[in-house]
C-alpha positions in Angstrom: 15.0 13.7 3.0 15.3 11.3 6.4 11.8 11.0 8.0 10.9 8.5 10.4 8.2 5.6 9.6 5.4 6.6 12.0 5.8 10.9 11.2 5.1 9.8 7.3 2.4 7.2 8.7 0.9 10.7 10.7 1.2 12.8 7.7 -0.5 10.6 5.3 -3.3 9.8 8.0 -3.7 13.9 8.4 -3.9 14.4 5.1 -6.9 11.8 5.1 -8.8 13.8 7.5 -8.0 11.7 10.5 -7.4 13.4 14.2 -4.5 11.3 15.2 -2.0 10.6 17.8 1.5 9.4 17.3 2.4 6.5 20.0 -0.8 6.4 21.8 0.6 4.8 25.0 -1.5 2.2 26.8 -1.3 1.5 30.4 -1.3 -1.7 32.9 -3.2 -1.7 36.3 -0.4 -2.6 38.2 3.2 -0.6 38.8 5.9 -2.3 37.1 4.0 -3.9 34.7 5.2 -3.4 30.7 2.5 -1.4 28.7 2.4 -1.1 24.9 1.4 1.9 22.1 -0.4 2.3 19.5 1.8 3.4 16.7 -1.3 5.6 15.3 -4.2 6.2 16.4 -6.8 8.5 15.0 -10.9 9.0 14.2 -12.3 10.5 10.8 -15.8 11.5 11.0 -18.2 10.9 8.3 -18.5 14.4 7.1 -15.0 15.0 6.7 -14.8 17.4 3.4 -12.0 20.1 2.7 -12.5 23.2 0.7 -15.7 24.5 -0.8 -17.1 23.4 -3.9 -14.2 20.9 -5.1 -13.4 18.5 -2.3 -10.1 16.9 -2.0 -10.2 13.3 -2.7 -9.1 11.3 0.0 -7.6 7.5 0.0 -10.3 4.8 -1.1 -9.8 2.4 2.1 -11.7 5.5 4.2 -14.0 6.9 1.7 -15.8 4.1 1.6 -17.3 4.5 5.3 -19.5 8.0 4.8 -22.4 7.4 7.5 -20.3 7.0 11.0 -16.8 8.1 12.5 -14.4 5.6 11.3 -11.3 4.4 14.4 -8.0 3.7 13.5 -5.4 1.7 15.5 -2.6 1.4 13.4 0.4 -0.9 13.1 3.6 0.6 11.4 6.6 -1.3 10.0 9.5 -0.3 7.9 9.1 -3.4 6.3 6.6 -5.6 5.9 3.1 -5.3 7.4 2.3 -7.0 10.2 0.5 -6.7 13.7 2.1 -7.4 16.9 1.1 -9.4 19.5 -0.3 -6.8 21.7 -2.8 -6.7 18.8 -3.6 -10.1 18.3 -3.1 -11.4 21.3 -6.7 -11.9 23.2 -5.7 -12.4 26.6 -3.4 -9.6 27.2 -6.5 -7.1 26.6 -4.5 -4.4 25.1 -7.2 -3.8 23.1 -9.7 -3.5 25.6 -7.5 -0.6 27.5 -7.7 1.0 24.0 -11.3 1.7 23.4 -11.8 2.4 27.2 -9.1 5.1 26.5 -10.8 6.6 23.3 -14.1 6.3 24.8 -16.1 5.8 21.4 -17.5 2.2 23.0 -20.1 1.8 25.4 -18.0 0.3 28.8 -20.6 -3.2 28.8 -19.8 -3.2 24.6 -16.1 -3.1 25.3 -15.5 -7.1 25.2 -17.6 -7.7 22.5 -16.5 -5.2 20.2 -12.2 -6.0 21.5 -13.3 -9.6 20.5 -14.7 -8.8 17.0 -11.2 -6.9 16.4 -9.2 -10.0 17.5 -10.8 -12.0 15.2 -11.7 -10.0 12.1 -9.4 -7.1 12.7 -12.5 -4.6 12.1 -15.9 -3.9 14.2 -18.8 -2.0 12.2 -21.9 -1.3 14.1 -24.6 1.9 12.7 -22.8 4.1 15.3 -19.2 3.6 14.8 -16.4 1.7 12.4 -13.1 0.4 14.5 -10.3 -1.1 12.1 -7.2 -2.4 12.8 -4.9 -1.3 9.5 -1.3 -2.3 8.5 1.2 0.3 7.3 5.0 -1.1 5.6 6.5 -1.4 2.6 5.0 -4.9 1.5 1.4 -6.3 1.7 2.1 -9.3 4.0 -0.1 -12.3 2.8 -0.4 -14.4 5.9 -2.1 -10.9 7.6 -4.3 -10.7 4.4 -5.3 -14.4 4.8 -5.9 -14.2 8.6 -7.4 -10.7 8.6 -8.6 -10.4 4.8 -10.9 -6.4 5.6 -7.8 -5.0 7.6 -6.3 -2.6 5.3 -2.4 -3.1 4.7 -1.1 0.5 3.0 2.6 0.2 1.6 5.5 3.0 1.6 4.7 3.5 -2.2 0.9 4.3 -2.2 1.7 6.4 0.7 4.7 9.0 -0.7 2.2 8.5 -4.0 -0.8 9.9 -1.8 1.2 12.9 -0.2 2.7 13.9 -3.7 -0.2 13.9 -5.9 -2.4 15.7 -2.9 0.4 18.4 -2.8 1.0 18.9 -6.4 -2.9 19.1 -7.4 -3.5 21.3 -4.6 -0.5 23.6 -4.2 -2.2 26.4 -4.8 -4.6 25.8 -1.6 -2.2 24.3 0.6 0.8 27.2 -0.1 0.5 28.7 2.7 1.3 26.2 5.5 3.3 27.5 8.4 1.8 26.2 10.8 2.6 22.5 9.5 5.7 20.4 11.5 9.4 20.2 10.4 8.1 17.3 8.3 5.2 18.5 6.7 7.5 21.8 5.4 10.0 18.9 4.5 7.7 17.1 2.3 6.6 20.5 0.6 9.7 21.6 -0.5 10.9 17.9 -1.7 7.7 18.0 -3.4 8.6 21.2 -5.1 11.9 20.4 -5.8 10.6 17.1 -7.7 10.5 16.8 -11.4 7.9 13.8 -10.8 6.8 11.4 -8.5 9.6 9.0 -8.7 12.3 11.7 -8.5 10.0 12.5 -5.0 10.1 8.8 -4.1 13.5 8.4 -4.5 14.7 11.2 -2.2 12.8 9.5 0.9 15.2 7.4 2.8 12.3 6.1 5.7 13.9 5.4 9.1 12.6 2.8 11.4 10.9 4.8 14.6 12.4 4.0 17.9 10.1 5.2 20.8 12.5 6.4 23.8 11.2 6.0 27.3 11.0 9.8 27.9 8.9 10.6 24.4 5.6 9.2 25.0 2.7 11.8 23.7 -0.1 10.3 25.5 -1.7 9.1 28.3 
């Protein structure tokens, strides 16, 4: 199975209980000038629980925040993990536009909360939790020194994730029509898979390139 870096990326977020968007796309004042997107986007609120009684058990980097919605803006890479400069770069403001897009942040908040994400990479306040989180294939060490609470999530833990959630719960989730090309995709690989290396090896993940005429937002 071919799938693309940021539809896995949504698919594991999903799965987590996240409302996401794919390619958030962030705009400049002025005509003409270059924007930038968000690869992922996406909030999980802090009573987030599937099915009655027994309730799925979601990734440990979001678990951990129960009391307040918890903010996404994620980076995705093939490769390794990293964050781009629209991300870490404190005079372009990109992050700014963001939280004035998602509307989570009080407006006279906004610069205080952008700077606390420039610098730490996270902003936790008793109202909300806004991370910054890095998704590739290898943990990258400089971004762990630099930004050591940002979350870096590799390829492996997340075709891990999606298997073991499907295979414990394929009785629940059987019925899934509604889901994308790529969620069905998954499901059958899934239950054509002897294991979950036989499912990992039959991922071949493809670098996303956003095409002028595809963004989903704004």
């Amino acid at each position: 199975m071919e799938i693309k870096t940021d539809d896995l990326a949504y698919w594991f977020f999903r799965l987590n209980g996240f409302l996401t968007i794919v390619n958030f796309v962030v705009h400049r004042e002025r005509r003409g000038e270059t924007g930038t997107d968000v690869d992922i986007l996406g909030v999980r609120f802090p009573y987030r629980t599937e099915l009655f009684g027994r309730s799925m058990i979601d990734h440990k980097e979001f678990t951990k925040i129960t009391s307040r919605p918890f903010v996404v803006i994620a980076e995705v890479k093939k490769g390794l993990c990293n964050l781009n400069g629209p991300w870490t770069s404190r005079e372009r403001k990109n992050v700014d536009r963001v939280l004035r897009a998602v509307g989570i942040v009080p407006i006279e908040d906004i610069e205080q909360v952008a700077d606390c994400l420039h610098s730490d990479g996270v902003y936790k306040s008793a109202n909300y939790y806004i991370s910054l989180i890095c998704v590739g294939e290898n943990k990258n060490q400089e971004i762990r020194l630099r930004y050591p609470l940002v979350p870096q999530i590799t390829w492996s833990e997340i075709i891990s994730f999606i298997y073991d959630r499907f295979r414990k719960y394929r009785n629940v989730k059987t019925w899934h029509q509604p889901w994308d090309e790529n969620g069905q995709n998954l499901w059958d690989l899934i239950t054509q898979s002897s294991n979950g290396a036989e499912f990992f090896a039959n991922i071949e993940i493809v670098a996303y390139k956003l095409l002028a005429a595809q963004p989903t937002q704004n």
